[in-house]
C-alpha positions as CSV (number, residue, x, y, z in Angstrom):
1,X,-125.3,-99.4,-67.6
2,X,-126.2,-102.6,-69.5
3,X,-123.9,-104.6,-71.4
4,X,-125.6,-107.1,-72.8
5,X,-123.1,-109.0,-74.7
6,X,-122.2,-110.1,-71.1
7,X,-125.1,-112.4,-69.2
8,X,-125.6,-110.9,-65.5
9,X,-125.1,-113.6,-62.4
10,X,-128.0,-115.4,-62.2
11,X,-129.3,-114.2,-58.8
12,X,-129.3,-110.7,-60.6
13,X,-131.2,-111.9,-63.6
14,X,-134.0,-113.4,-61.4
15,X,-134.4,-110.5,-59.2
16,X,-134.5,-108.0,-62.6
17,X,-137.0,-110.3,-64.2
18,X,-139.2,-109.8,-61.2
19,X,-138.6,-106.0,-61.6
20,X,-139.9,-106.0,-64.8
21,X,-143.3,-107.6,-63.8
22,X,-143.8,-105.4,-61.0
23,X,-143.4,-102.5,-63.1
24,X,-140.2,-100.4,-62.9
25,X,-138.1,-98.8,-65.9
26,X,-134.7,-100.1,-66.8
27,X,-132.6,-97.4,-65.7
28,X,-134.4,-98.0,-62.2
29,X,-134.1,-102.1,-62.0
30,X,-130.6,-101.4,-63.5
31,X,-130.0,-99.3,-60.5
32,X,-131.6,-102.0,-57.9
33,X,-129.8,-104.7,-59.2
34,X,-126.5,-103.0,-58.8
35,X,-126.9,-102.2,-55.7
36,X,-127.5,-105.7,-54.9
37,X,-124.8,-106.7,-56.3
38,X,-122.7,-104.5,-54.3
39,X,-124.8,-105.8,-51.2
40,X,-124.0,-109.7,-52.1
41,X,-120.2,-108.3,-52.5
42,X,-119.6,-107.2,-49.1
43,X,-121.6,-109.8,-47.6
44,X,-119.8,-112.5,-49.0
45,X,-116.6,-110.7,-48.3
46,X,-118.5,-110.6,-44.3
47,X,-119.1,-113.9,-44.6
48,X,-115.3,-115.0,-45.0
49,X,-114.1,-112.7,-43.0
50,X,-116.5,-114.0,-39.9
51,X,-115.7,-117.6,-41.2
52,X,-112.0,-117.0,-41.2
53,X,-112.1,-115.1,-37.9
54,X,-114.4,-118.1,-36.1
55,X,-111.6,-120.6,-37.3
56,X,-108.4,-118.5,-36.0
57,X,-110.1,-117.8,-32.7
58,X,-111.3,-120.7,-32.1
59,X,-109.4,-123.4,-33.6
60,X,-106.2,-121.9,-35.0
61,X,-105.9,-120.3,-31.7
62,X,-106.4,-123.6,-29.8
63,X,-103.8,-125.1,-31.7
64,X,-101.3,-122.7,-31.0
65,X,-102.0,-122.7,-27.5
66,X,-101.6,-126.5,-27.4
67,X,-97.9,-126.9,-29.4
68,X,-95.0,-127.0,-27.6
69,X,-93.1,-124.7,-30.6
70,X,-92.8,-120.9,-30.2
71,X,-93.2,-120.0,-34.0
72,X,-96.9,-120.3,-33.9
73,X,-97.4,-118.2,-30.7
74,X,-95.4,-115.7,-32.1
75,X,-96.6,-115.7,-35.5
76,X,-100.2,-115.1,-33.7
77,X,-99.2,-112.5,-30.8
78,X,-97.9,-110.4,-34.6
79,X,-101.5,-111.4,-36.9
80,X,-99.4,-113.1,-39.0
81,X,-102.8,-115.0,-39.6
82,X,-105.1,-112.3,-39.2
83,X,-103.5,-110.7,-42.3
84,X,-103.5,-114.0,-44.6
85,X,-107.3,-114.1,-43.5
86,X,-107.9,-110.5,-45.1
87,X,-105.5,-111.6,-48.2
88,X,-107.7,-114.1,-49.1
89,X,-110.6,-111.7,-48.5
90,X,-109.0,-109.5,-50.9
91,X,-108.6,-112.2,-53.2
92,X,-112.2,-113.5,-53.2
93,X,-113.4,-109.9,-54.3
94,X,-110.6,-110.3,-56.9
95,X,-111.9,-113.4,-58.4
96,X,-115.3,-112.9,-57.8
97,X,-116.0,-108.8,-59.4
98,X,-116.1,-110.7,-62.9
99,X,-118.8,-112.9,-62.1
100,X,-121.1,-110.3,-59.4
101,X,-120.9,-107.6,-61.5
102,X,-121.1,-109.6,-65.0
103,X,-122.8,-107.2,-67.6
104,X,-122.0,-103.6,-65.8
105,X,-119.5,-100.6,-67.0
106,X,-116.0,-102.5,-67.3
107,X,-114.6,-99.6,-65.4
108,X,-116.9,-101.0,-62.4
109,X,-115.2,-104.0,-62.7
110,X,-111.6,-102.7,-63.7
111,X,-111.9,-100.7,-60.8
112,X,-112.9,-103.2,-58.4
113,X,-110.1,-105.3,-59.3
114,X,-107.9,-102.6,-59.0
115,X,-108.9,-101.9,-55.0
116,X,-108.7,-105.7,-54.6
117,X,-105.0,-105.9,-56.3
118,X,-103.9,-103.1,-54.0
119,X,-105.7,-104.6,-51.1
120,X,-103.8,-107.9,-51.4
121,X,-100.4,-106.4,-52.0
122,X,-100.9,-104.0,-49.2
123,X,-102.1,-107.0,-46.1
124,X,-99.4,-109.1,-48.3
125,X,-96.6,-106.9,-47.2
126,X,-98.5,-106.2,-44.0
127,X,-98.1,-110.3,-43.4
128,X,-94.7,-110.7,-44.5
129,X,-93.6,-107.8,-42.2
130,X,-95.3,-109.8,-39.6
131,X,-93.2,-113.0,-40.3
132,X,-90.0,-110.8,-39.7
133,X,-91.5,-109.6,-36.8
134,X,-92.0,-113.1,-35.3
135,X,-88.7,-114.2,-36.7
136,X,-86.8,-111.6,-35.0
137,X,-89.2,-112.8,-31.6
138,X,-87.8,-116.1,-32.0
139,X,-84.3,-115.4,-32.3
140,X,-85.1,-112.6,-29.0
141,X,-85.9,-116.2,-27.2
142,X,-82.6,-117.7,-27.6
143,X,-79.4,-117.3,-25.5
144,X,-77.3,-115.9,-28.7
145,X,-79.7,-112.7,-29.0
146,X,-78.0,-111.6,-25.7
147,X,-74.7,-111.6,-28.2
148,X,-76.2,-109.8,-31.4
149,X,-79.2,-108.6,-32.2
150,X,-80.9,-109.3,-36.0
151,X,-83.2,-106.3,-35.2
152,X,-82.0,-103.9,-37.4
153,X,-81.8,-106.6,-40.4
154,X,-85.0,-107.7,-40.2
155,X,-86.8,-103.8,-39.8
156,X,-84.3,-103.0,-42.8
157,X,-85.7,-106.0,-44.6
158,X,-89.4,-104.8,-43.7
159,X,-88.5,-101.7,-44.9
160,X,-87.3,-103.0,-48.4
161,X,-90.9,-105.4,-48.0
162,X,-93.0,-102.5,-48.0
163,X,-91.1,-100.1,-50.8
164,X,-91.3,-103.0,-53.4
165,X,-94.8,-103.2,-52.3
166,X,-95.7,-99.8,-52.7
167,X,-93.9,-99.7,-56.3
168,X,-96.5,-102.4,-56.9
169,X,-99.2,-100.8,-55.5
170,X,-98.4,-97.6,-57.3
171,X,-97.9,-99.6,-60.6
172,X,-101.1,-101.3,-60.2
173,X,-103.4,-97.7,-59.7
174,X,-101.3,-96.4,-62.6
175,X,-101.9,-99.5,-64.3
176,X,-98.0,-99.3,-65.5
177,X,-95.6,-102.0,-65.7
178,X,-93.6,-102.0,-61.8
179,X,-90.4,-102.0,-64.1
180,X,-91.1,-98.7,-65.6
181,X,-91.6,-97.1,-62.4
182,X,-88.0,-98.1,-61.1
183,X,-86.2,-96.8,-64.1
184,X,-88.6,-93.1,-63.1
185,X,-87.2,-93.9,-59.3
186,X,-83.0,-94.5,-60.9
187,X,-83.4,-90.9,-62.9
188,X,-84.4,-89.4,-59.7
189,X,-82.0,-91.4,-57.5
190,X,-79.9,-88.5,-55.9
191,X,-83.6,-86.4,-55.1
192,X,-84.5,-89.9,-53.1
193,X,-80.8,-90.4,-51.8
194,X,-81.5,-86.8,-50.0
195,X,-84.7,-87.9,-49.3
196,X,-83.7,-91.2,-47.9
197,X,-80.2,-90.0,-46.4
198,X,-80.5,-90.8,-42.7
199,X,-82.0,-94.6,-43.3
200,X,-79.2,-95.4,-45.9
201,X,-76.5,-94.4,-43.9
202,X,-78.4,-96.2,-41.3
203,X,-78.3,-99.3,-43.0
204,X,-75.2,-99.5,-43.9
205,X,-74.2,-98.3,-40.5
206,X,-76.5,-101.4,-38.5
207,X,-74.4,-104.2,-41.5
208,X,-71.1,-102.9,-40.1
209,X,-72.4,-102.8,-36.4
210,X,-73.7,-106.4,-36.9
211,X,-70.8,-107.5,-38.7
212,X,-68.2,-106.7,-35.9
213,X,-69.8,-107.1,-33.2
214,X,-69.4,-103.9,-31.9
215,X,-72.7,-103.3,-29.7
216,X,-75.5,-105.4,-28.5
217,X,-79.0,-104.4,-26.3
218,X,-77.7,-104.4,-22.4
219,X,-74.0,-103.0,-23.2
220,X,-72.8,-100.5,-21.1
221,X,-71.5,-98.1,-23.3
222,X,-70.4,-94.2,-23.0
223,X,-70.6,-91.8,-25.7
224,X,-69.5,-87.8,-24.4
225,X,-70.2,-86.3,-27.8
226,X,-73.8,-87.5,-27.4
227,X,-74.1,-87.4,-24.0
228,X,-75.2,-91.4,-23.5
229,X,-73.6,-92.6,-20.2
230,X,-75.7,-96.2,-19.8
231,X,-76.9,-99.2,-20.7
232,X,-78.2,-99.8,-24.4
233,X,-82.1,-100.8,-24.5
234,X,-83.1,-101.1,-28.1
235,X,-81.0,-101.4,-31.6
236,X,-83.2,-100.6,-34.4
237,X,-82.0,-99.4,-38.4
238,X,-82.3,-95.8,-37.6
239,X,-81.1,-95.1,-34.0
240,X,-79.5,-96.7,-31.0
241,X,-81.7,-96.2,-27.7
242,X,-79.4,-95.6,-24.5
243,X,-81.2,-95.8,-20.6
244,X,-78.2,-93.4,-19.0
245,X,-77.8,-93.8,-15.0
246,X,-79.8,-91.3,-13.8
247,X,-83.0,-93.0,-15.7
248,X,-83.1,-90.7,-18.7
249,X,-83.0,-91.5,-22.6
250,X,-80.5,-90.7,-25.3
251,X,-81.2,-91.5,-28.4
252,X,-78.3,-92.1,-30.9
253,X,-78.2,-92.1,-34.7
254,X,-76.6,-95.6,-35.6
255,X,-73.9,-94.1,-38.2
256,X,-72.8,-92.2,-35.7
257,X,-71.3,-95.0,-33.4
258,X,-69.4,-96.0,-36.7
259,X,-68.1,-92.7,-37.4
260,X,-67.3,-91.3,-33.8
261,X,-65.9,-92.6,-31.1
262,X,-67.4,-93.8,-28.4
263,X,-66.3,-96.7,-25.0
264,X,-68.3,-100.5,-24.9
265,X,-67.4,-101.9,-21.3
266,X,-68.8,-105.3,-22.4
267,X,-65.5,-106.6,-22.7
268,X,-64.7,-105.5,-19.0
269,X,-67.9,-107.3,-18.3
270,X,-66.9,-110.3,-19.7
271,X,-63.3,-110.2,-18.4
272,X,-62.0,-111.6,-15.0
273,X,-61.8,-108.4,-13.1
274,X,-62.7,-104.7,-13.4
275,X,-59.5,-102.2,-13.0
276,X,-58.7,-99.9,-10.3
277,X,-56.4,-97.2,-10.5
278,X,-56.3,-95.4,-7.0
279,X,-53.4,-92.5,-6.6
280,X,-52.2,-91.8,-2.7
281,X,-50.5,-88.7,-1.9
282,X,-47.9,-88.5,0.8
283,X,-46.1,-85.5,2.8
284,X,-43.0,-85.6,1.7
285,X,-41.5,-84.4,5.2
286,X,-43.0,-87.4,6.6
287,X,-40.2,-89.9,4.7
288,X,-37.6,-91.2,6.5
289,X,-35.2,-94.1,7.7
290,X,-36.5,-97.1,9.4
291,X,-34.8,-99.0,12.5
292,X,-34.9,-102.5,12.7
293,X,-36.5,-101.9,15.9
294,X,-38.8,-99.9,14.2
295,X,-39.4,-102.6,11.2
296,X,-39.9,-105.0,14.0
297,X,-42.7,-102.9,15.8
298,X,-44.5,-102.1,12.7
299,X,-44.6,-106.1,12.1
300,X,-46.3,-106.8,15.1
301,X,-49.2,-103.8,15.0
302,X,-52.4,-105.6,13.9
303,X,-52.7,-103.6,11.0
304,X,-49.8,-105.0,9.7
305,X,-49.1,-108.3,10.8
306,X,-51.6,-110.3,8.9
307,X,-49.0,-110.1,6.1
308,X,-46.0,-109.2,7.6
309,X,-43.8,-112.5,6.1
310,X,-45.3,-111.3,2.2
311,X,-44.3,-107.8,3.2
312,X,-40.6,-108.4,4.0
313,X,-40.5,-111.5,0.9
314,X,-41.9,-108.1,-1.7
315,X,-39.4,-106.2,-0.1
316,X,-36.0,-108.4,0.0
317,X,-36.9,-108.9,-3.7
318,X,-37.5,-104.7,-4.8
319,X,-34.7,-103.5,-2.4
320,X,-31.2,-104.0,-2.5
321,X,-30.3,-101.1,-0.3
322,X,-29.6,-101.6,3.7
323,X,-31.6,-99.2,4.5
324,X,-35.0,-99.4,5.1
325,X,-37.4,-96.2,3.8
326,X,-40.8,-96.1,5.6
327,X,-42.4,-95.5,2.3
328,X,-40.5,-98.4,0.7
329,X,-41.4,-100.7,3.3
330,X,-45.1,-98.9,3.0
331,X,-45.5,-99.9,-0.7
332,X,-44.6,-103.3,0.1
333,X,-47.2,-103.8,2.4
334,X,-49.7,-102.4,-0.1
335,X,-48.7,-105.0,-2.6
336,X,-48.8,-107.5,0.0
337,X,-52.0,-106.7,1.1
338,X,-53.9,-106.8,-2.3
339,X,-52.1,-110.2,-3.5
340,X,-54.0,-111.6,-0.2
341,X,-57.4,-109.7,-1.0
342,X,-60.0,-112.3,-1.6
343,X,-61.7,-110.2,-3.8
344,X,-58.8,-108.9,-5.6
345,X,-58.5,-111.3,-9.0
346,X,-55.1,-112.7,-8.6
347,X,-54.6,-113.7,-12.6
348,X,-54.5,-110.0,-13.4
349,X,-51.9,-107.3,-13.5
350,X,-51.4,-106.2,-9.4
351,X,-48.7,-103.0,-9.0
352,X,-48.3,-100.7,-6.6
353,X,-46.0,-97.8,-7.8
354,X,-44.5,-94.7,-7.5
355,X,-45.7,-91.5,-10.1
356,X,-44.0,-88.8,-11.1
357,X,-43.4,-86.1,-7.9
358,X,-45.0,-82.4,-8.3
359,X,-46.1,-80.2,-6.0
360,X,-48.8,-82.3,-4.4
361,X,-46.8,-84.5,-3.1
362,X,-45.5,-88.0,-3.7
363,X,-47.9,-90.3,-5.4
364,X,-48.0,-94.2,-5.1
365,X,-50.4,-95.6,-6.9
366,X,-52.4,-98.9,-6.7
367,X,-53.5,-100.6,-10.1
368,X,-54.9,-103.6,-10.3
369,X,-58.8,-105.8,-10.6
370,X,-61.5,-106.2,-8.3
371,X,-62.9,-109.7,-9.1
372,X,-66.4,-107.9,-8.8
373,X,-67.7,-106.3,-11.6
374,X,-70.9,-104.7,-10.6
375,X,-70.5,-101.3,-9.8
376,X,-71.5,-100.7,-6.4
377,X,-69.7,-103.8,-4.7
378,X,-67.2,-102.9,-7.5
379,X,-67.0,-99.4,-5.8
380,X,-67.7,-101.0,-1.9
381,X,-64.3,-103.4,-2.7
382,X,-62.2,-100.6,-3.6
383,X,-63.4,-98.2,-0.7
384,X,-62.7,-100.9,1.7
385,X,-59.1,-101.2,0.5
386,X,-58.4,-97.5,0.7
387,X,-59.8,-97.1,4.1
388,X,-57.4,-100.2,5.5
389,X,-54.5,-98.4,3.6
390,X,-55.7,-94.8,5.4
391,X,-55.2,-96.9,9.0
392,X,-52.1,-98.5,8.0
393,X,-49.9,-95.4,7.1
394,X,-49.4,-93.6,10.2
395,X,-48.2,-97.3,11.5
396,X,-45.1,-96.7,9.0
397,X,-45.0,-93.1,10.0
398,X,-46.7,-91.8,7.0
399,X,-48.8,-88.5,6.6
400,X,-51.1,-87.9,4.4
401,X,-50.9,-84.5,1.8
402,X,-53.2,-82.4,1.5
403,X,-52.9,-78.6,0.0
404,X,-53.6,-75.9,2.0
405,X,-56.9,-74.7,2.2
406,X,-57.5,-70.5,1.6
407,X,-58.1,-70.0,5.4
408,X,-55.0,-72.1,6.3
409,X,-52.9,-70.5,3.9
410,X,-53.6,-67.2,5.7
411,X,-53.1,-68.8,9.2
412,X,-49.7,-69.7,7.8
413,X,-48.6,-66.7,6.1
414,X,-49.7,-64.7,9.1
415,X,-47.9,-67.0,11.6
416,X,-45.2,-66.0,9.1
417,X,-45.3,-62.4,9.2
418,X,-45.0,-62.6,13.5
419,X,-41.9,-64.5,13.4
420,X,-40.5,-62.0,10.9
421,X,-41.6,-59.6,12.8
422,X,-40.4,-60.8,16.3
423,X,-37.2,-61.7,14.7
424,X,-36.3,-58.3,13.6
425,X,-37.2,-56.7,16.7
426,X,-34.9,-59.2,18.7
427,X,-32.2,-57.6,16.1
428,X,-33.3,-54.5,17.1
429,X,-33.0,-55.0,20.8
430,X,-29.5,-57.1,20.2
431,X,-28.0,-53.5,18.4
432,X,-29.1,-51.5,20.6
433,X,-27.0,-53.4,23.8
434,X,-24.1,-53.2,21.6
């Protein structure tokens, strides 16, 4: 293991000279100073790495604790600093293999350098993937990340980070140009677009997401096909992660939300009012004409004659008949009473209508927005309103349908069959007197 032509550190030269005196062969003070060498390597690699640890613990971290900025206290909370600390570790042993290990096997050397090259580019990408980190923390801190998330930009460009730094990595153990490698990795680019399938279409999937807006973190948004009913917790390149009502997790691809359809009630959120859309079904035997003393009674019940005046003001204006149809006057008072709702939002669409008739019944239907949004007053609001309506109808004279139920359907049809039956006896009574 001597090379000769090369003079050995100094500190190894005065510690074989004295193994020489005391007697040993060459091969074994070759072998003593060697390892010494490797022990003076990894103590002075220690030794920075204490020195370098003592400085961000005690004073780097003092620092940060004292500055009014966030980047610092994020850049820490991620070992942005750690990881420069064990860079420049990486790059002592770098610079310093030459001069330790001085007049050894080159491939000692070469492969000393080698492990420290890799070393620096692997804490290097390591440290830049914790800047992103603490970028992305930064922007988390301000009011706009509420609107759109950078998340999936910045793990896409940690992701792009780390493969140019393992094509480095690789080059460097194969002691190949990086360039090389990538035209290898462009011949074999449809094996790694298989490979790679789900985070491509992932990233092109999180541009377009970001670009238009079309989901942040804390959307409520509803997607059947994946069976996501909730609030959106996280955004990352690969996958959208969903907190559904009932507390459990759905995790969606992120090209899927580009390619299938699926409902974001942020803009309901954002908008004045929430909408309603509550059909009523009515007996259709229970229509019929009002009397103006009628009319008059039904303004004076207390159900009714909080908005009495807006009642008859909706109704000259819809009506141009004389007559005066309980279910007419009945919508009326519907629209009257939701234009006075405090909690109704008055700037929106407000109708109360008529649907198509079938065999349930007649509908009338009330559409309009509940100035609250959140779901259970949302959902309180709009109960209230039909329970009023509920107390209000039989004042006009209104019923109510409902469809038979079995048992009631047999009561019927069996009430049915006595008549028939009581009937045709009376017929048979009636001929036998003639």
């Amino acid at each position: 293991m001597e090379f000769e032509t090369v003079p050995r550190f100094f500190v190894l030269q005065w510690i074989e000279k004295y193994l020489f005196q005391w007697g040993f062969s060459d091969a074994a003070a070759d072998l003593i100073t060697f390892l010494v060498a490797c022990g003076l390597a990894v103590l002075l690699l220690w030794l920075l790495n204490f020195i370098g640890t003592w400085i961000l613990t005690h004073i780097v971290a003092l620092a940060v604790h004292r500055s009014r900025t966030l980047w610092d206290d994020f850049l820490m909370r991620r070992h942005f600093f750690n990881r420069i600390i064990k860079c420049l570790t990486g790059a002592l042993l770098l610079f310093s293999a030459r001069i330790i290990f001085a007049g050894y096997n080159p491939a000692v050397i070469t492969g000393i350098e080698v492990t420290a090259r890799v070393f620096i580019t692997v804490m290097g990408a390591l440290a830049c993937g914790s800047f992103l980190d603490a970028l992305n923390d930064v922007y988390n801190s301000k009011p706009i990340a509420k609107q759109k998330s950078i998340k999936g930009i910045v793990q896409t460009a940690k992701l792009v980070i780390y493969i140019i730094a393992g094509i480095i990595g690789i080059a460097i153990l194969l002691r190949k140009d990086p360039t090389q490698l990538l035209v290898g990795l462009g011949a074999s680019a449809a094996i790694m677009s298989l490979v790679f399938k789900d985070t491509i279409l992932g990233f092109v999937a999180s541009i377009q997401i970001s670009a238009q807006d079309m989901i942040h973190p804390g959307d409520w948004i509803e997607m059947p096909s994946k069976g996501a009913d909730g609030v959106v917790t996280d955004i990352n390149v690969s996958n959208v992660k969903v907190r559904n009502w009932n507390n459990t997790i759905t995790m969606i691809p992120i090209y899927s939300l580009v390619s299938e359809a699926f409902t974001n009630w942020r803009s309901m959120e954002e908008s004045a009012g929430r909408q309603f859309r509550r059909p009523l079904y009515f007996d259709v035997t229970s229509l019929g004409e009002l009397t103006p003393q009628q009319v008059e009674a039904i303004e004076k019940h207390p159900a009714v004659t909080a908005v009495a005046i807006k009642m008859q003001q909706i109704f000259r204006e819809t009506n141009t008949g004389h007559a005066v149809l309980n279910l007419a006057l009945f919508r009326c008072y519907a629209q009257a009473y939701l234009s006075q709702h405090p909690q109704i939002a008055a700037d929106q669409t407000l109708i109360v209508r008529y649907l198509p008739f079938d065999e349930n019944g007649i509908k009338l239907e009330l559409y309009g927005y509940s100035a609250e949004k959140r779901f259970a007053f949302y959902e309180a609001i709009v109960a209230d309103i039909i329970n009023h309506l509920f107390i209000a109808a039989p004042v006009f004279g209104l019923k109510f349908y409902q469809r038979p139920s079995a048992s009631q359907s047999a009561v019927l049809l069996a009430g049915t069959d006595d008549t028939d039956r009581n009937d045709s006896h009376d017929t048979l009574l009636s001929g036998s007197a003639h």
